[in-house]
C-alpha positions as CSV (number, residue, x, y, z in Angstrom):
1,X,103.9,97.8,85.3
2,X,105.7,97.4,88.3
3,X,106.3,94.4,91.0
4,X,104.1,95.7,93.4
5,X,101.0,96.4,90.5
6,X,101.7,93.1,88.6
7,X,101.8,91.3,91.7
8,X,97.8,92.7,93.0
9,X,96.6,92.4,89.3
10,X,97.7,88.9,89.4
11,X,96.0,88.0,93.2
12,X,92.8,89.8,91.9
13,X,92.8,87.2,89.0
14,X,93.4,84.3,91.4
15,X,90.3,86.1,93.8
16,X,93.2,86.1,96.4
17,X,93.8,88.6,98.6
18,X,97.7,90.1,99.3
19,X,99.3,89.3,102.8
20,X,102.3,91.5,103.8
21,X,104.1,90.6,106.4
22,X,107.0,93.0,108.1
23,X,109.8,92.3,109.6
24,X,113.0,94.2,111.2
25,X,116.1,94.1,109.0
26,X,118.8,92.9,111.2
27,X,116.2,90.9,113.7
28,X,116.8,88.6,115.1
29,X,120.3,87.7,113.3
30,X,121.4,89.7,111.0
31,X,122.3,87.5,108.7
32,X,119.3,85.4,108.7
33,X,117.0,88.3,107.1
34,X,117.0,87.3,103.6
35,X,116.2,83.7,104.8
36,X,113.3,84.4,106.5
37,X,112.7,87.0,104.1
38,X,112.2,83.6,101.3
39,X,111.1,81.1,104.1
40,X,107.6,83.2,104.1
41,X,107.5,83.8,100.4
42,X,107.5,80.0,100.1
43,X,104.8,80.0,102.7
44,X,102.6,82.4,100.9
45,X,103.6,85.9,101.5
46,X,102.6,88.1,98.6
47,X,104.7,91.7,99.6
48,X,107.7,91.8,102.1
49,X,107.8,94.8,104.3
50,X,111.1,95.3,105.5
51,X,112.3,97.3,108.5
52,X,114.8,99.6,108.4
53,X,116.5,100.0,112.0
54,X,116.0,103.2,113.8
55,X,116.7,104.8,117.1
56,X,113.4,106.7,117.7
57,X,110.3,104.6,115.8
58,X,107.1,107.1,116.8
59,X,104.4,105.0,115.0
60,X,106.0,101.6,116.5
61,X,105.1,99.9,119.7
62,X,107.2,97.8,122.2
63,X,107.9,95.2,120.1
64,X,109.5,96.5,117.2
65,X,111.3,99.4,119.1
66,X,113.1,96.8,120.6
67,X,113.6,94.5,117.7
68,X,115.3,98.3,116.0
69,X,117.3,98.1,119.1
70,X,118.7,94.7,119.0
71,X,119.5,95.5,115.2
72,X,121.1,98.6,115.8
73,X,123.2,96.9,118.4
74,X,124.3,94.6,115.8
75,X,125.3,97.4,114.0
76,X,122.7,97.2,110.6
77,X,122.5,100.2,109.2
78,X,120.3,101.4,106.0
79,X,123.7,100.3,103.9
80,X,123.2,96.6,105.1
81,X,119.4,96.8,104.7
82,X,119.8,97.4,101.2
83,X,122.6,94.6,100.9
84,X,119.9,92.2,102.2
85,X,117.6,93.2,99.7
86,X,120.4,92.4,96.9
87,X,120.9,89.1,98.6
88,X,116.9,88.2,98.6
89,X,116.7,89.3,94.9
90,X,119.8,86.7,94.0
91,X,117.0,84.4,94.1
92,X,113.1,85.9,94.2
93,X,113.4,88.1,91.1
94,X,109.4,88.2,91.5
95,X,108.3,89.1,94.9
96,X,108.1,92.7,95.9
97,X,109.9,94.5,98.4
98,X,109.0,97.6,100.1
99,X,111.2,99.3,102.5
100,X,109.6,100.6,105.5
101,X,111.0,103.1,108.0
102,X,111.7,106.9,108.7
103,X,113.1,109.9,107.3
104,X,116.5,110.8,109.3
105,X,118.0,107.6,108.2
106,X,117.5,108.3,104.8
107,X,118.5,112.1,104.9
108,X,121.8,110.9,106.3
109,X,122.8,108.5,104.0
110,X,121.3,111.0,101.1
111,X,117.7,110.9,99.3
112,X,119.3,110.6,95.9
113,X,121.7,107.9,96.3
114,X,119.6,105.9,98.6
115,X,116.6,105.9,95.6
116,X,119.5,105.1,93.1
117,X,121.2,102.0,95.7
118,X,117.9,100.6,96.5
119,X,116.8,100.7,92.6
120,X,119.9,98.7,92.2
121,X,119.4,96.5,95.2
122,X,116.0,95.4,93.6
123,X,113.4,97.5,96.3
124,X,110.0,98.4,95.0
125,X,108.6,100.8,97.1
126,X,109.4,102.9,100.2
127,X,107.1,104.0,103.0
128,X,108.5,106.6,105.0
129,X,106.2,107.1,108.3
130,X,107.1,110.8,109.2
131,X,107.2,112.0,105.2
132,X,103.5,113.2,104.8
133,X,102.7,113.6,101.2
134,X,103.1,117.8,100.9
135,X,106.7,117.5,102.5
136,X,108.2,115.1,100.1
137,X,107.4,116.0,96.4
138,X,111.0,116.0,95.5
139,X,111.3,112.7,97.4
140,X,108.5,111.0,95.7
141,X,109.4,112.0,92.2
142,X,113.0,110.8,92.8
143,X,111.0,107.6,93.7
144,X,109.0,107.6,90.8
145,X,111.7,108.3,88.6
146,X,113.5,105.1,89.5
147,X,110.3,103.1,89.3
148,X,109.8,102.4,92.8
149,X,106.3,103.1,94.0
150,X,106.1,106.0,97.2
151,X,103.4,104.8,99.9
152,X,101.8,106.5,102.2
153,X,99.7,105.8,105.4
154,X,96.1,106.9,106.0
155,X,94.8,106.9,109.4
156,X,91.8,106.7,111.4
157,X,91.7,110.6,111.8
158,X,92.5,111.3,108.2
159,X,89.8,113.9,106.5
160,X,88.7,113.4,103.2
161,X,91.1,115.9,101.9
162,X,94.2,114.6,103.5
163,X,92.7,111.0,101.7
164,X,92.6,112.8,98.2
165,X,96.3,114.4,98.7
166,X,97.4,110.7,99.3
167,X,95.5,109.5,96.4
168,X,97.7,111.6,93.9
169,X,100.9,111.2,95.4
170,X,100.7,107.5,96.2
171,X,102.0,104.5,94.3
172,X,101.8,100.8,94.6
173,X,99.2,100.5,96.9
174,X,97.9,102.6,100.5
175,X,98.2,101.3,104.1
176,X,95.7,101.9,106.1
177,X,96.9,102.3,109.9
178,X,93.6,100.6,111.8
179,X,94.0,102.1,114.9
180,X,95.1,105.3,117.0
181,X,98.1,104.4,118.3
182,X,101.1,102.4,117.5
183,X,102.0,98.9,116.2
184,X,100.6,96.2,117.9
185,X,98.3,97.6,120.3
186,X,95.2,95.5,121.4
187,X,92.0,97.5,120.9
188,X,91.2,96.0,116.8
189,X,88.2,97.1,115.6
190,X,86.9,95.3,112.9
191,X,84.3,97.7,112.8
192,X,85.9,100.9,112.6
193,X,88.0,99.7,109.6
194,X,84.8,98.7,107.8
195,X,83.7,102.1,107.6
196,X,86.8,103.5,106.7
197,X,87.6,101.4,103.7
198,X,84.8,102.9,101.3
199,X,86.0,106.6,102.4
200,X,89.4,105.4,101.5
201,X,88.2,103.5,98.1
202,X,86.1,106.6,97.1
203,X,89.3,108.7,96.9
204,X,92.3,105.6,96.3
205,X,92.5,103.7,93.3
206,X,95.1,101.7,94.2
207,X,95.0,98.4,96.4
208,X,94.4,99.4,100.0
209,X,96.0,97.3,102.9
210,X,95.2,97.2,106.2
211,X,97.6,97.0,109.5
212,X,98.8,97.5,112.9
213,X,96.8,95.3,115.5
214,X,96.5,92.2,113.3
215,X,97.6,89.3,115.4
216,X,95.8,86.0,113.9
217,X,94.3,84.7,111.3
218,X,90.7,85.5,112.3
219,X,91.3,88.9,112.3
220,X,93.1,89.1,109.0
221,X,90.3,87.1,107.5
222,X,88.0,89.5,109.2
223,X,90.0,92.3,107.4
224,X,90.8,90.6,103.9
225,X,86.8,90.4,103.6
226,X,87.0,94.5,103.1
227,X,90.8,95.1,101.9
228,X,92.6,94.0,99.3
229,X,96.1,93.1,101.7
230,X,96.8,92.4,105.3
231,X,100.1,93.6,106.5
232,X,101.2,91.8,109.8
233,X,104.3,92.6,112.1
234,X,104.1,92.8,115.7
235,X,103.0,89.3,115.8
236,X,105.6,87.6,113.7
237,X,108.4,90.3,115.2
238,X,107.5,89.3,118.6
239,X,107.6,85.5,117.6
240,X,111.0,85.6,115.8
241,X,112.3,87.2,119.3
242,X,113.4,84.5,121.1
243,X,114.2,82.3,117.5
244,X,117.3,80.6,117.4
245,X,119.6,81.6,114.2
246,X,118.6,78.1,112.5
247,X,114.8,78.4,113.6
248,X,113.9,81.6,112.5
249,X,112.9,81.3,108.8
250,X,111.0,78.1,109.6
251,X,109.5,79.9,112.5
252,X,108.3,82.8,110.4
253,X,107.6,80.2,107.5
254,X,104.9,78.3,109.8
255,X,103.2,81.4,111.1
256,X,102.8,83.0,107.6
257,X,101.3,79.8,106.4
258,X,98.8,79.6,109.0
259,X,97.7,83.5,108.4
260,X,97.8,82.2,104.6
261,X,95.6,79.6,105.1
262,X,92.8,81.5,107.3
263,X,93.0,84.1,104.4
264,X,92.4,81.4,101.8
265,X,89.7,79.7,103.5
């Protein structure tokens, strides 16, 4: 069983639900990532999404374009994301990491020895936005070969078939993008994503999370009543912003604990 599975089987035993929060490898210090990365482990994240830096981020909003900007200043690359993720593991053998990012970086630095570096490195599963299920078989079974789970997004807009072709090719656990448009846009609606969750579950067997447009913990405890995770990142990216070097794991560590808490109410 892998990270990710043991980690929902073990929340479903609690009656917990999973909250996955994402943040931009490299932002905002470079160094500080696998801090903050255990600062909101210890304040009761479940999953870490991690960022890889990129250039041209389609399905992400202002704020974590220009969090990939600042990180790509620094110079982090998909070479030091993976470092990061050996660094976190030093210590959190448990907690699952999922990379999260887009295809180009990945076809430059090579599909088969990123799967076998970020095996090593300790990474659980990879979401690549712009590799829709028919165009990365190969991909995926590289994936799956190395045990590390493929995920894929669903959308608003997806038909019940494109749901089914997710369903075989998924692993780990789906994310369902709440909204047309990008990361943190404004217009949530609670509504909308109760409807979809049953077309998703009728076709996914795996733990379904929920994201872009979460902000607080109202509205993840609004989503964690229908979904099994809440993935937040716009919020907490746009907090850590303006973080000093020495803040930012206690600044992500008190935000996570108050999402945390509303979720545990």
């Amino acid at each position: 069983m892998s990270r990710i599975a043991a980690t929902f089987v073990a929340l479903g035993q609690r009656g917990r639900k999973a909250l996955i929060p994402y943040i931009t490898a490299g932002d905002p210090h470079a160094e500080t990532t696998p801090q903050i990365m255990r600062a909101m482990v210890e304040a009761g994240a479940d999953v870490i999404e991690l960022g890889i830096p990129f250039s041209d981020p389609m399905a992400d909003g202002p704020v974590i374009q220009k969090a990939s900007e600042r990180a790509l200043a620094r110079g982090v690359g998909l070479g030091d994301v993976l470092a990061m993720v050996r660094e976190f593991r030093g210590r959190d053998r448990e907690t699952p990491v999922v990379l999260m990012g887009y295809a180009n970086p990945i076809e430059r630095y090579g599909a088969e020895r990123f799967v076998a570096d970020a095996k090593d490195a300790g990474v659980d599963g990879v979401l690549v936005v712009d590799y829709p299920p028919e165009e990365c078989i190969e991909f995926a079974r590289l994936l799956r070969r190395a045990e590390i789970d493929p995920i894929f997004l669903i959308a608003p807009t997806s038909s019940d078939a494109r749901i089914a072709s997710v369903a075989e090719a998924a692993g780990g656990y789906v994310y369902h993008v709440s909204l047309k448009g990008v990361t943190g846009a404004g217009h949530f609606d609670i509504d909308a994503v109760k409807d979809m969750i049953p077309r998703i579950k009728a076709h996914v067997r795996l733990p379904v999370g929920v994201g872009f447009g979460i902000r607080d913990g109202a509205t993840a405890r609004a989503v964690a009543d229908v979904a099994d995770a809440v993935v937040i990142g716009s919020a907490l990216v746009q907090l850590l912003e303006g973080a000093e070097r020495d803040e930012a794991p206690r600044v992500a560590g008190r935000f996570i604990a108050g999402i945390r808490a509303a979720l545990d109410a």
